[in-house]
C-alpha positions in Angstrom: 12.9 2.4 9.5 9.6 1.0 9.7 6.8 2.1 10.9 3.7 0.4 12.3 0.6 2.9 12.6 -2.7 1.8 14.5 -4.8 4.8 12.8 -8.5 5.8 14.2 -10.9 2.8 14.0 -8.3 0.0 15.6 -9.4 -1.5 18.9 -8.4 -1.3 22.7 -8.3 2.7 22.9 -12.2 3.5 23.3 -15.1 3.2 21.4 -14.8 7.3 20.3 -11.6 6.4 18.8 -12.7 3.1 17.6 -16.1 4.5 15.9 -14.4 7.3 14.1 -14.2 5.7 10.9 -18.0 5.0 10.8 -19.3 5.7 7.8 -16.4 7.3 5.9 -13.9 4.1 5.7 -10.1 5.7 4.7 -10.5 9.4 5.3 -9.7 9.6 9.3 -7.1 7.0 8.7 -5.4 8.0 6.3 -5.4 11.4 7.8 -3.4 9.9 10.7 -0.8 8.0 8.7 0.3 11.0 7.0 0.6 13.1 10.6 2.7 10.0 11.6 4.8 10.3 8.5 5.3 14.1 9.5 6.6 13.1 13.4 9.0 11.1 11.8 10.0 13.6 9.4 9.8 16.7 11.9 12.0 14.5 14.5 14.5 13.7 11.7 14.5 10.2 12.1 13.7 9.5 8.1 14.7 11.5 5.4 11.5 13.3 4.1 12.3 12.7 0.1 12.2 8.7 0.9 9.0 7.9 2.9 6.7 5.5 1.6 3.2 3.4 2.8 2.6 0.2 1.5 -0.4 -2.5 2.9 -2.4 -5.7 1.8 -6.1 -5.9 1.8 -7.3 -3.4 4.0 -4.0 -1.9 4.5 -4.0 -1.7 0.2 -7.0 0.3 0.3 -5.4 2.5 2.6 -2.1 3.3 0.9 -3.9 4.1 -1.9 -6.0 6.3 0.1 -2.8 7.8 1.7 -2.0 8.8 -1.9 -5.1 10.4 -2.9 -4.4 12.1 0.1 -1.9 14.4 -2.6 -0.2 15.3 0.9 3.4 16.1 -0.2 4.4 14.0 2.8 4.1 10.6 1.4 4.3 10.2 -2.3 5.2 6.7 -2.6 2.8 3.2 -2.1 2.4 -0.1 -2.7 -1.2 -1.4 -2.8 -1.2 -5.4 -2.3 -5.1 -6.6 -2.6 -6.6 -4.1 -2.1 -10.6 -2.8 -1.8 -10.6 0.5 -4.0 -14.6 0.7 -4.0 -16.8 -0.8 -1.0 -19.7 -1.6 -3.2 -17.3 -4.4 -4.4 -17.0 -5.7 -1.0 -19.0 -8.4 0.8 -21.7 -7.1 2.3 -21.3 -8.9 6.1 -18.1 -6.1 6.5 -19.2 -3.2 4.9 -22.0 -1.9 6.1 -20.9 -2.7 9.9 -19.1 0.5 9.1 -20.2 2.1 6.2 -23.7 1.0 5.9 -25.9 0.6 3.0 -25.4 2.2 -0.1 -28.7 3.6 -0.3 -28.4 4.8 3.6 -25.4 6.3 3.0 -24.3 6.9 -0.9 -22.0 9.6 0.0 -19.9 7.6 2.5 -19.9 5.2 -0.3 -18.5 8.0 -3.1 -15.9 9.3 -0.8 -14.2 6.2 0.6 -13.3 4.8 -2.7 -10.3 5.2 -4.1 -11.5 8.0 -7.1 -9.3 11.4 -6.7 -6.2 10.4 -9.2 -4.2 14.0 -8.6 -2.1 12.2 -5.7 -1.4 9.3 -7.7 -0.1 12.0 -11.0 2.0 13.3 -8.0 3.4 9.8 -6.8 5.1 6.5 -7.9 2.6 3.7 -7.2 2.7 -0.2 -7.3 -0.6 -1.8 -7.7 -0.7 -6.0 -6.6 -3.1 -8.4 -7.1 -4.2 -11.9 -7.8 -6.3 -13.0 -10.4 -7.9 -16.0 -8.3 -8.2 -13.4 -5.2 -12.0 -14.6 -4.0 -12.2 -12.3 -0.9 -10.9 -8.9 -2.3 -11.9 -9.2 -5.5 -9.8 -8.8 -8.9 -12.3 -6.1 -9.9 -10.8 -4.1 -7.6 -7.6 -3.0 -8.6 -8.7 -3.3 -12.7 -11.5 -0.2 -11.3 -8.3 1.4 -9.6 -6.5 1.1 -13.1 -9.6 2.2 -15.2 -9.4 5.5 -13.2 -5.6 5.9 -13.9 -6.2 5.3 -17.6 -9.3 7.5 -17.8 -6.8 10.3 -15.7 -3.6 10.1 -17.6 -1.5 8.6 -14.6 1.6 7.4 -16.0 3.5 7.0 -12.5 2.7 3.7 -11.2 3.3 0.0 -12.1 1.0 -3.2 -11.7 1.8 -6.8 -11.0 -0.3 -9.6 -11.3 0.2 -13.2 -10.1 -2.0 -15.8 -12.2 -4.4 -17.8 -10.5 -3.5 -16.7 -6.9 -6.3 -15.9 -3.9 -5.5 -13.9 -1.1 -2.5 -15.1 0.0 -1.0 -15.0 -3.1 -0.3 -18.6 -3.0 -0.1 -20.0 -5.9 3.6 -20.5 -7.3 6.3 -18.1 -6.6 3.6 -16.0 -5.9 4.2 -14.9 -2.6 8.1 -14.8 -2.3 7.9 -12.9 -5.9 5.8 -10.5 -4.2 8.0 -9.3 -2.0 11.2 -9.3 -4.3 9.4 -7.3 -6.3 8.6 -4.6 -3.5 12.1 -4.4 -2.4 13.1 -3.7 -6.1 10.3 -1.0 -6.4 11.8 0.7 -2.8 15.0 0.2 -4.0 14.9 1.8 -7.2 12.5 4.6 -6.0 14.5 5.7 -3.1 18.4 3.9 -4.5 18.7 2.1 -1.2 20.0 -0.9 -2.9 22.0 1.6 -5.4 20.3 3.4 -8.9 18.8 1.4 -11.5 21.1 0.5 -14.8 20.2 0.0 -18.1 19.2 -3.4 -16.9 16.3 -2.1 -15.3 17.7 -3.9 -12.1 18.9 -2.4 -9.0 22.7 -2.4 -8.0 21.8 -4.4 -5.3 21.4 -7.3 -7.2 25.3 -7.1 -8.0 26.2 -6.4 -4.4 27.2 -8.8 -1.3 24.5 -9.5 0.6 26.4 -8.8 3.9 27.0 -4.8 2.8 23.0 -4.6 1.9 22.1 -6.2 5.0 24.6 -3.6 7.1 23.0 -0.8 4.5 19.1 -1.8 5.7 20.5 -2.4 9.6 19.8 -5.9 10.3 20.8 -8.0 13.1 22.7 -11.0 12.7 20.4 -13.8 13.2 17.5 -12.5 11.9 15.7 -13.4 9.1 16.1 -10.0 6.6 14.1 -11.5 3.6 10.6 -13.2 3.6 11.2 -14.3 0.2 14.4 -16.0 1.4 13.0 -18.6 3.7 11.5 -21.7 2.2 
């Protein structure tokens, strides 16, 4: 199952609801992906040992602020891109919502990504590209300085050479996402457990059985990394 969450601070559901996150980017929003992770749990549609929160750019920053969250409801996330500090952001964005640093240093303190107990506590893929000229490559090597500095041993980073955004340059982009199917799969055995290959026993099975195992529909594309 997957889960689409439009936390405090999306559009088109009043400006109360839109202006929550002002000042204190992550907190109120990652406060309402984990309550949405517990409705899923509490209705039994997911099984509570395998939920997980993954997002690019923005949606990076807030998986990894979902983790720091050290919730107990959601101890597995993929960061793609992401901003972990907003000082390293551009300036035009930031401080429409979090204004300056000197006007609001605390804001600045408590929306980046800084409290490593949720990350001991969780398994954690970190993605980025070295070319990235809009989320900045500083980014996630700040994120990983922190781990260092704390003794996190639970998480994994991938970087892709040369690519921007997009992750465009190569394989980049369809890599990306065989590699975050392999992380889910070997975290929560979807695909199978993981032999002394390091590979998941999906890789050995008929692609038919893993599509009926995932629930897709005939006709639809199942793989992004599959298309050309």
């Amino acid at each position: 199952m997957i889960m689409y969450v439009d936390p405090r601070g999306t559009c088109c559901k009043g400006r109360g609801f839109r202006s929550a996150v002002s000042k204190q980017l992550g907190k109120v929003e990652a406060d309402d992906v984990v309550e949405a992770a517990k409705y899923l749990i509490d209705k039994g549609y997911v099984d509570r040992e395998k939920v997980a929160v993954w997002g690019w750019s923005y949606g990076g920053f807030l998986a990894g602020k979902v983790i720091e969250k050290n919730s107990g409801v959601i101890n597995t996330g993929v960061s793609v891109a992401p901003v972990t500090d907003w000082k390293f952001y551009d300036s035009i964005y930031t401080e429409r919502y979090m204004k300056t640093p000197l006007m609001n240093p605390k804001g600045y303190e408590t929306s980046a990504v800084t409290d490593m107990a949720g990350f001991k506590n969780s398994e954690f893929l970190l993605i980025h590209g070295t070319g990235d000229d809009n989320v900045h490559f500083q980014n996630s090597l700040a994120l990983i300085w922190k781990l260092t500095a704390s003794h996190v041993h639970s998480y994994q980073v991938q970087f892709y050479p040369d690519s921007d955004h997009s992750m465009n340059a190569g394989n980049a982009f369809s890599e990306l996402f065989e590699l975050l199917h392999r992380f889910l799969d070997r975290r929560f055995g979807i695909g199978g457990g993981v032999d002394g290959t390091n590979k998941s026993r999906r890789d050995g099975m008929d692609k038919k059985i893993v599509e009926q195992k995932h629930g897709v529909v005939d006709g639809l594309n199942w793989d992004l990394y599959d298309q050309e």
